[in-house]
PyMOL commands that place a pseudoatom at each C-alpha (Angstrom):
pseudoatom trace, name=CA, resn=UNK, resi=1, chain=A, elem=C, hetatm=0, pos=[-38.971, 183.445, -199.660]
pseudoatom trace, name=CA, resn=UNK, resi=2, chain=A, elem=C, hetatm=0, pos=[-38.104, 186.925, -198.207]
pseudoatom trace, name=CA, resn=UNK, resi=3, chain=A, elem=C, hetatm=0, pos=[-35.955, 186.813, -194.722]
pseudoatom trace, name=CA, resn=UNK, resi=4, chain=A, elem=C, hetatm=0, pos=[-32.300, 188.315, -193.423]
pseudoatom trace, name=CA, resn=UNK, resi=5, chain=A, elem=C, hetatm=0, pos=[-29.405, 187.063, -191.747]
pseudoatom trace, name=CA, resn=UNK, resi=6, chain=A, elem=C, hetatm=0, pos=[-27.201, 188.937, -189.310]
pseudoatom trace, name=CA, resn=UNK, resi=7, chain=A, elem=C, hetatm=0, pos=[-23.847, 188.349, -187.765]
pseudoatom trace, name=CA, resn=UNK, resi=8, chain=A, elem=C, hetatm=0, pos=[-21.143, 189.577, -185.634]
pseudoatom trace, name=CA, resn=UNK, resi=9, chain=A, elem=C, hetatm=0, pos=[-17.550, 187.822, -184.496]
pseudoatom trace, name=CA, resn=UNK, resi=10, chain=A, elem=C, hetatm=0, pos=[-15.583, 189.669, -181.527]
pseudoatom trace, name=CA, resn=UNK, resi=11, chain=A, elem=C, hetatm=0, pos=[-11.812, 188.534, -180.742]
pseudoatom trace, name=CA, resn=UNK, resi=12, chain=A, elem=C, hetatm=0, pos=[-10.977, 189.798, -177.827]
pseudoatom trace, name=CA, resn=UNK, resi=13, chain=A, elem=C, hetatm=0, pos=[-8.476, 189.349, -174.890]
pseudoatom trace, name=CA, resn=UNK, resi=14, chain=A, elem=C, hetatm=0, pos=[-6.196, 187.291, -177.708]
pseudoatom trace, name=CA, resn=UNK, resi=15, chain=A, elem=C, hetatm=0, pos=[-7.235, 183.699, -177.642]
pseudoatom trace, name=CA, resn=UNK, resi=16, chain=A, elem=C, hetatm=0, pos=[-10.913, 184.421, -177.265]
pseudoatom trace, name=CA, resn=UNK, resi=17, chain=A, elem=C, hetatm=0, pos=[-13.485, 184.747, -179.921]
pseudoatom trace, name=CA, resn=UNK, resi=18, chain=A, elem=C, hetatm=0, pos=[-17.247, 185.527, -179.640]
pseudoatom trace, name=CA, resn=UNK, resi=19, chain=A, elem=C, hetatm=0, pos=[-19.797, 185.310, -182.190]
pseudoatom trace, name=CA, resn=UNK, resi=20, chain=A, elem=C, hetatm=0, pos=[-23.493, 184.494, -183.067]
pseudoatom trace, name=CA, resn=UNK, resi=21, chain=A, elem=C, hetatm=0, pos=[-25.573, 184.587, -186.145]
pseudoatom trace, name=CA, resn=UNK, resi=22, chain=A, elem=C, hetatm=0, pos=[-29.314, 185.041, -186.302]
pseudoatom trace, name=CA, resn=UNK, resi=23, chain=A, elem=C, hetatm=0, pos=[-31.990, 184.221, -189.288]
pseudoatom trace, name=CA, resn=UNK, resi=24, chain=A, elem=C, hetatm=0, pos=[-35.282, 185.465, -189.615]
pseudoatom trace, name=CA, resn=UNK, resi=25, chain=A, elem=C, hetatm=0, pos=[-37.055, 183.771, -193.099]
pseudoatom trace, name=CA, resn=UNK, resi=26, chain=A, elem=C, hetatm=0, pos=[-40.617, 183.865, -194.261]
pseudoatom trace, name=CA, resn=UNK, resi=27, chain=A, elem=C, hetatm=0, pos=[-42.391, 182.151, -197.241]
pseudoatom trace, name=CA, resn=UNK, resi=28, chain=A, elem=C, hetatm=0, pos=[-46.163, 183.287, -197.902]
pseudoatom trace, name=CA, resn=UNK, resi=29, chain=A, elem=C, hetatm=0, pos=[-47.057, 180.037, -198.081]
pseudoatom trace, name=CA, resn=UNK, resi=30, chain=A, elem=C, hetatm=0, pos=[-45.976, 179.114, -194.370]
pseudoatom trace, name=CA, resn=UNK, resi=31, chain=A, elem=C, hetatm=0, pos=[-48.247, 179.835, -191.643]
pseudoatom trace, name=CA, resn=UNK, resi=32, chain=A, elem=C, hetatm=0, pos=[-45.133, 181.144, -189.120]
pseudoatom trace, name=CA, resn=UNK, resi=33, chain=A, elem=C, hetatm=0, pos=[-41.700, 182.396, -189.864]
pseudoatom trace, name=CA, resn=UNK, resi=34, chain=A, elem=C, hetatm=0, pos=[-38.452, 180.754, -188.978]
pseudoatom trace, name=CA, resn=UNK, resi=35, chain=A, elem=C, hetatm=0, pos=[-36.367, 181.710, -187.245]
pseudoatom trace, name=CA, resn=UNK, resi=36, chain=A, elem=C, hetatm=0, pos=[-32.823, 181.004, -185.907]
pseudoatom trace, name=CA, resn=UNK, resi=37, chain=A, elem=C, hetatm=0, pos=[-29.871, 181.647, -183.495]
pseudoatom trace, name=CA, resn=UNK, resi=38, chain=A, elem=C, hetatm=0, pos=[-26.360, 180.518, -183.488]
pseudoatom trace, name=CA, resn=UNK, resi=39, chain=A, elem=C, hetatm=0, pos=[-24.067, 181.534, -180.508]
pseudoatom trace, name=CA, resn=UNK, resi=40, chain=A, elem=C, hetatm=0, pos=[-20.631, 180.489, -180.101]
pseudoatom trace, name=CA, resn=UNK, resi=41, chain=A, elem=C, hetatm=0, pos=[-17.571, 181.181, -177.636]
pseudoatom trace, name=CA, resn=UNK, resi=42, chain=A, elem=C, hetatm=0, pos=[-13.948, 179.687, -178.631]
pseudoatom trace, name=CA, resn=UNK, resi=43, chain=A, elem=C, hetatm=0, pos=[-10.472, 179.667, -176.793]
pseudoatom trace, name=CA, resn=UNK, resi=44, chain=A, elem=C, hetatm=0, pos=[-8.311, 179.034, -179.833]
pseudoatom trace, name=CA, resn=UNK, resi=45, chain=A, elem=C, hetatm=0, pos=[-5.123, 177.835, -177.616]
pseudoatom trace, name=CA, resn=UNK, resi=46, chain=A, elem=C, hetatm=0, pos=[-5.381, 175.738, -174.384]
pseudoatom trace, name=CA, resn=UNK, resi=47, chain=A, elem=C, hetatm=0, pos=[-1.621, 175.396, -173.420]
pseudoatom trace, name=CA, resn=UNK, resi=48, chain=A, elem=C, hetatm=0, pos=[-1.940, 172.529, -171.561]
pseudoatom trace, name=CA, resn=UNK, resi=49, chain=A, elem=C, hetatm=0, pos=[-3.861, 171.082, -174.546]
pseudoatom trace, name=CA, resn=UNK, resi=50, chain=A, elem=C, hetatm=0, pos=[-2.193, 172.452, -176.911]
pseudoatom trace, name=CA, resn=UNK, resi=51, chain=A, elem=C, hetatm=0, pos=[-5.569, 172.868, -178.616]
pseudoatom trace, name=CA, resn=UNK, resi=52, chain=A, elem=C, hetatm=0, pos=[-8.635, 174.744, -179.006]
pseudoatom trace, name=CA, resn=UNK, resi=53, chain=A, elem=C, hetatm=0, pos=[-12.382, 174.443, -177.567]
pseudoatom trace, name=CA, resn=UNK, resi=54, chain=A, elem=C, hetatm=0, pos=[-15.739, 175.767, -178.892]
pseudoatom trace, name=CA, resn=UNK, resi=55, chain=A, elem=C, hetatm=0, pos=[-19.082, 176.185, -176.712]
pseudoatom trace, name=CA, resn=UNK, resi=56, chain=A, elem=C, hetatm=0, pos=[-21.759, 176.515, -178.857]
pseudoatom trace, name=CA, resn=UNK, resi=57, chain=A, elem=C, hetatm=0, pos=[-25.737, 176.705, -178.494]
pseudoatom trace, name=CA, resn=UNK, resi=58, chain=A, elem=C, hetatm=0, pos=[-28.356, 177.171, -181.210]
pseudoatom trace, name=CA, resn=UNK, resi=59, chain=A, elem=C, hetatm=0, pos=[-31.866, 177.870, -180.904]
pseudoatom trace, name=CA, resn=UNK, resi=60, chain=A, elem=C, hetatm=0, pos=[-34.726, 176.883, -184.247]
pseudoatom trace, name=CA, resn=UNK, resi=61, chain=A, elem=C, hetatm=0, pos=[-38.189, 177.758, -184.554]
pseudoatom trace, name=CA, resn=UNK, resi=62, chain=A, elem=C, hetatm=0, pos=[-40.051, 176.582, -187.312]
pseudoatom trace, name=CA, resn=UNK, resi=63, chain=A, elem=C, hetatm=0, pos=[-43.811, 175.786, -188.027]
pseudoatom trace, name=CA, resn=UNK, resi=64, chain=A, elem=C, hetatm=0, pos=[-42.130, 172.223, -187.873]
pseudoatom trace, name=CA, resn=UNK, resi=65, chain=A, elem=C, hetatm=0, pos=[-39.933, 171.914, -185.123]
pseudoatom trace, name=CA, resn=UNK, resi=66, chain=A, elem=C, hetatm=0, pos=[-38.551, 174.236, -182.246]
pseudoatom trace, name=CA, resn=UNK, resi=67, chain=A, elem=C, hetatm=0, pos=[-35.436, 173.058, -180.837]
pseudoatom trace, name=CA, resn=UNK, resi=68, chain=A, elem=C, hetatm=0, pos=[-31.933, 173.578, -179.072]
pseudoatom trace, name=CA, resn=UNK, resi=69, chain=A, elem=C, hetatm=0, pos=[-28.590, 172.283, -179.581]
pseudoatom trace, name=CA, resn=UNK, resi=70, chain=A, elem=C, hetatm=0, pos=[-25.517, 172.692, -176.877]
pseudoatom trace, name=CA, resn=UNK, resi=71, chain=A, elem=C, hetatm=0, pos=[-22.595, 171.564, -177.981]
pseudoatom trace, name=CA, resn=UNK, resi=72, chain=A, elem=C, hetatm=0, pos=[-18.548, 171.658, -177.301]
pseudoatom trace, name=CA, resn=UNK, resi=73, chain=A, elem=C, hetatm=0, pos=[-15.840, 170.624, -179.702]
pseudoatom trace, name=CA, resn=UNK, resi=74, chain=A, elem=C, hetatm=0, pos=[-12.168, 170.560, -179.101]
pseudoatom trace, name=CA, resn=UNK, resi=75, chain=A, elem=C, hetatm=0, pos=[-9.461, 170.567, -182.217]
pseudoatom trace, name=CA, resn=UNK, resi=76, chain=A, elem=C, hetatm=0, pos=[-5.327, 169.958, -182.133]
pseudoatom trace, name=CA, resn=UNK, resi=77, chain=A, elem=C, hetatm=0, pos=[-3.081, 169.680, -184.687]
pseudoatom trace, name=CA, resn=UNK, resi=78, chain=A, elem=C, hetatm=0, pos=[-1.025, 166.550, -184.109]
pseudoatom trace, name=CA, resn=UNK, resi=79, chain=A, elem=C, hetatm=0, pos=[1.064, 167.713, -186.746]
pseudoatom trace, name=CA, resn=UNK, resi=80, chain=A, elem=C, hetatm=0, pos=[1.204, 171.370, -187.982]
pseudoatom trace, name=CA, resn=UNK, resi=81, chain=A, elem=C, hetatm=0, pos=[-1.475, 171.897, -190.842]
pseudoatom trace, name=CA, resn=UNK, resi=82, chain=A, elem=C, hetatm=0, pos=[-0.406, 167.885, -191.649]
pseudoatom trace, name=CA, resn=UNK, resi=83, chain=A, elem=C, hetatm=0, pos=[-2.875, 166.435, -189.375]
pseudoatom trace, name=CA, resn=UNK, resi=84, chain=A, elem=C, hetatm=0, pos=[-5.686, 167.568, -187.257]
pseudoatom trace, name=CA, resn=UNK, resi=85, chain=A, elem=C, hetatm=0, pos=[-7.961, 165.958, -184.531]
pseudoatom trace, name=CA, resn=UNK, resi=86, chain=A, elem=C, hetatm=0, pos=[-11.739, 166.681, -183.776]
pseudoatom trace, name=CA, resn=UNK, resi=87, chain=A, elem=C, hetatm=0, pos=[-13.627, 165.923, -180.492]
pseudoatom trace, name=CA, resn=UNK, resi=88, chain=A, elem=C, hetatm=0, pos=[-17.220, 166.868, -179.983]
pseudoatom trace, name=CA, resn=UNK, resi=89, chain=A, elem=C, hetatm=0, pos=[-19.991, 166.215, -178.086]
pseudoatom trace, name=CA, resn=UNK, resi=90, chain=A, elem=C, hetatm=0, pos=[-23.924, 167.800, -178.889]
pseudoatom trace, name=CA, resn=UNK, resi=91, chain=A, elem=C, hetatm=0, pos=[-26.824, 167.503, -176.706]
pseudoatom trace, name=CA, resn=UNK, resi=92, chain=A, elem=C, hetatm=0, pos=[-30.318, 167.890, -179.320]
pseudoatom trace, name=CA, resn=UNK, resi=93, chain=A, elem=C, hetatm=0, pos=[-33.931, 168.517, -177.925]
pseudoatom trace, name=CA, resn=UNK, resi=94, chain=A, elem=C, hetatm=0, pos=[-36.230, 169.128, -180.772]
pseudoatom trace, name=CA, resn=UNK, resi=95, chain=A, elem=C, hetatm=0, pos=[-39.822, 169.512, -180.277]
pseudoatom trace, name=CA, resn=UNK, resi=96, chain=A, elem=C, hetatm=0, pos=[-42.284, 168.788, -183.021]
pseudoatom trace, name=CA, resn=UNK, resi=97, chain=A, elem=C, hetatm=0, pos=[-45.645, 170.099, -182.886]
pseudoatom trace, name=CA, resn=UNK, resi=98, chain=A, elem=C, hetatm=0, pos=[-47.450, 167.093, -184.755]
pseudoatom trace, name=CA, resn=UNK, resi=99, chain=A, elem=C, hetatm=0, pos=[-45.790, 164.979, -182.045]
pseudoatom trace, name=CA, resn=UNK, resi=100, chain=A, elem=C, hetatm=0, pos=[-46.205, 164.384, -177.982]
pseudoatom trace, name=CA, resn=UNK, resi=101, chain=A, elem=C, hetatm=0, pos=[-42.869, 163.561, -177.238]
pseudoatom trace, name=CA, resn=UNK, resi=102, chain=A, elem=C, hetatm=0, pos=[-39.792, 165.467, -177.916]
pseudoatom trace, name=CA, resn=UNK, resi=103, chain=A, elem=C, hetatm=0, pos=[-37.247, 163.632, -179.560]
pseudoatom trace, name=CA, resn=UNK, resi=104, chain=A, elem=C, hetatm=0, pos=[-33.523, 164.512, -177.290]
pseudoatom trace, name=CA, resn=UNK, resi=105, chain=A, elem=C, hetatm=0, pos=[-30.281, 163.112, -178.883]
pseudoatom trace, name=CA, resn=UNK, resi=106, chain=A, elem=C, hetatm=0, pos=[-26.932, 162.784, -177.239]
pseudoatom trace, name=CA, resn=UNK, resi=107, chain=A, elem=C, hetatm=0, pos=[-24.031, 162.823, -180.221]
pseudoatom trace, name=CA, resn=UNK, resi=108, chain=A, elem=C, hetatm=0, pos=[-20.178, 162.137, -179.928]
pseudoatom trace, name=CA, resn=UNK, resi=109, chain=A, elem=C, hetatm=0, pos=[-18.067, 162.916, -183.024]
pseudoatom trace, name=CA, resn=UNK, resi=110, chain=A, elem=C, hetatm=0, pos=[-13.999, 161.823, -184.053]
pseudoatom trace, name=CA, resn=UNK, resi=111, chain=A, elem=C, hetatm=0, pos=[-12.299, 163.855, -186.765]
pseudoatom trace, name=CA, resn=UNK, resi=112, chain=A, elem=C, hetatm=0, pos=[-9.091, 163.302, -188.215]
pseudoatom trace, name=CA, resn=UNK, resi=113, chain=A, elem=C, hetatm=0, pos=[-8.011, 164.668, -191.219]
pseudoatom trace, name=CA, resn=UNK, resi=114, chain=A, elem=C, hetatm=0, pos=[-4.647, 164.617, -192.813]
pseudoatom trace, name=CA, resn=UNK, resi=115, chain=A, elem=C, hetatm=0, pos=[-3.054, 166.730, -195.472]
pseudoatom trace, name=CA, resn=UNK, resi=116, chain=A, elem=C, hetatm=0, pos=[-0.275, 164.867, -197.070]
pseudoatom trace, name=CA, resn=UNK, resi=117, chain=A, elem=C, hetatm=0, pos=[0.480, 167.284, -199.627]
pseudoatom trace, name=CA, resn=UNK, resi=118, chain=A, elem=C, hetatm=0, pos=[-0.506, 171.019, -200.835]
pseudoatom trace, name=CA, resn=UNK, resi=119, chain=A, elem=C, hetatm=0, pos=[-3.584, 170.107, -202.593]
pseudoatom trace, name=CA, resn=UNK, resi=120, chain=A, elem=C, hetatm=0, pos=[-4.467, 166.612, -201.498]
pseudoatom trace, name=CA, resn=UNK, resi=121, chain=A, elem=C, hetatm=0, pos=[-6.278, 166.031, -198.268]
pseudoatom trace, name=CA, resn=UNK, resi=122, chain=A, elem=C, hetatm=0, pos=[-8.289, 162.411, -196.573]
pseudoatom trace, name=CA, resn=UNK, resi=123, chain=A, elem=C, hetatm=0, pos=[-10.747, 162.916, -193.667]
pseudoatom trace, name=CA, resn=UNK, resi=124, chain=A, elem=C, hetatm=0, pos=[-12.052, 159.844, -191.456]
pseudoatom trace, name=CA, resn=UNK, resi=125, chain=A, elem=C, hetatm=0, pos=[-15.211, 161.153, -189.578]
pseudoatom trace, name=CA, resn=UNK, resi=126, chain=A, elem=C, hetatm=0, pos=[-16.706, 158.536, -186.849]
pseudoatom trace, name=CA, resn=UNK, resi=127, chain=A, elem=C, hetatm=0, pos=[-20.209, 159.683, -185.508]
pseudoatom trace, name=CA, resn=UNK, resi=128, chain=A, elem=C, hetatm=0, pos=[-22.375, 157.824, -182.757]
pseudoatom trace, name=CA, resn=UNK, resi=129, chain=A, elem=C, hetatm=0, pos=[-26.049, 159.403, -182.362]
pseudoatom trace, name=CA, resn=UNK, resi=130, chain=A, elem=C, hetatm=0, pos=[-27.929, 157.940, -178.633]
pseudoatom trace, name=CA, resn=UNK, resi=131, chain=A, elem=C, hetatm=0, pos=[-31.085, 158.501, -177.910]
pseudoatom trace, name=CA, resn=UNK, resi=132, chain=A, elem=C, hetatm=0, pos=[-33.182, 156.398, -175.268]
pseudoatom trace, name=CA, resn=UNK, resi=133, chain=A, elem=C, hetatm=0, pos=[-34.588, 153.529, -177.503]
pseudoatom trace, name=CA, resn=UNK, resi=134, chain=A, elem=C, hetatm=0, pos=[-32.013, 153.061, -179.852]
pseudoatom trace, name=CA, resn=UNK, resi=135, chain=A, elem=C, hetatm=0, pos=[-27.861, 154.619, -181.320]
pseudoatom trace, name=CA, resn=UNK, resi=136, chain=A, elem=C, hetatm=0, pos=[-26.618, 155.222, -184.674]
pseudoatom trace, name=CA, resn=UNK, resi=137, chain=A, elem=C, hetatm=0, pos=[-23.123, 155.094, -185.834]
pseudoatom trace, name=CA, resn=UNK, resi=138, chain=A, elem=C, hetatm=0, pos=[-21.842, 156.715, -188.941]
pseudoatom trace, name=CA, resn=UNK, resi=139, chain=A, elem=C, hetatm=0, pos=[-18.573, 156.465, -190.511]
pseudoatom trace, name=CA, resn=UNK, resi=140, chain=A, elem=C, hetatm=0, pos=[-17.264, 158.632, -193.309]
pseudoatom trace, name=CA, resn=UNK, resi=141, chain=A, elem=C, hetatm=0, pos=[-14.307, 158.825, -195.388]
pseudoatom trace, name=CA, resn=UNK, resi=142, chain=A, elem=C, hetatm=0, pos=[-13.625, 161.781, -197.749]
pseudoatom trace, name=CA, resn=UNK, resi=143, chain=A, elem=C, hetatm=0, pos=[-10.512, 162.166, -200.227]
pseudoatom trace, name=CA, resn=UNK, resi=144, chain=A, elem=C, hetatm=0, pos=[-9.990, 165.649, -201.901]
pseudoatom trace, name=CA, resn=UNK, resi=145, chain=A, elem=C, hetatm=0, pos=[-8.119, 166.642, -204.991]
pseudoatom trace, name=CA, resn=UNK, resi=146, chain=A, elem=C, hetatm=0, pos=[-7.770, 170.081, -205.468]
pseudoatom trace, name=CA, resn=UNK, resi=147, chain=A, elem=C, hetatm=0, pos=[-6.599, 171.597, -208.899]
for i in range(1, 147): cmd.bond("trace and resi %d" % i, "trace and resi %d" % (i + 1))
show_as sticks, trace
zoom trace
């Protein structure tokens, strides 16, 4: 597999960053490259909030699926780098070439992850995945022990 990846992250006006990332990979065996784009803007402090928010979009095309995904997340520490809330919300609408209809998801995600000491650290993450016939909820918990 031969290919490249390319990126660029701009702060500017102090609580703004800009960035996207683009992939370009091809395999001889494939009949089309794939390729890939990643766009994001973030205001890292909301006073009112006291928090930050991410727009986001990415764009995939494969010789298996072409597709977009918009999302926005929004993170606050409820306690200063103790413990740390996640909101999102992602819109998906892949297309698949072997298939008619496109398959469009709506997904809502809860993060909270606490740090009670230096090198210990527990995440809960709650996930719900809607689509028109039928959701999906996921629930994981993750403990970390570092040495």
């Amino acid at each position: 597999m031969q290919g490249f990846n390319v990126q660029a992250n701009y702060r500017f006006l102090k609580w703004f960053s800009l960035g996207a990332n683009a992939g370009y990979r091809y395999r001889k065996t494939d009949a089309e490259p794939s390729k890939n784009l990643y766009v994001y803007l973030t205001h890292s402090n909301i006073p009112a909030l006291n928090a930050s928010v991410t727009l986001s979009a990415t764009m995939l095309e494969t010789v298996y699926i072409s597709g977009k995904i918009y999302s926005i997340g929004l993170n606050r520490d409820l306690i200063s780098s103790k413990l740390n809330l996640g909101l999102s919300y992602r819109y998906v609408d892949y297309r698949f070439p072997s298939a008619e209809t496109p398959l469009r998801q709506s997904m809502a995600e809860l993060n909270l992850g606490w740090h009670p000491v230096k090198k210990i650290s527990v995440s809960l993450n709650v996930e719900g995945t809607f689509e028109k016939s039928r959701n999906y909820e996921r629930v994981y918990i993750n403990l970390i022990k570092r040495f």
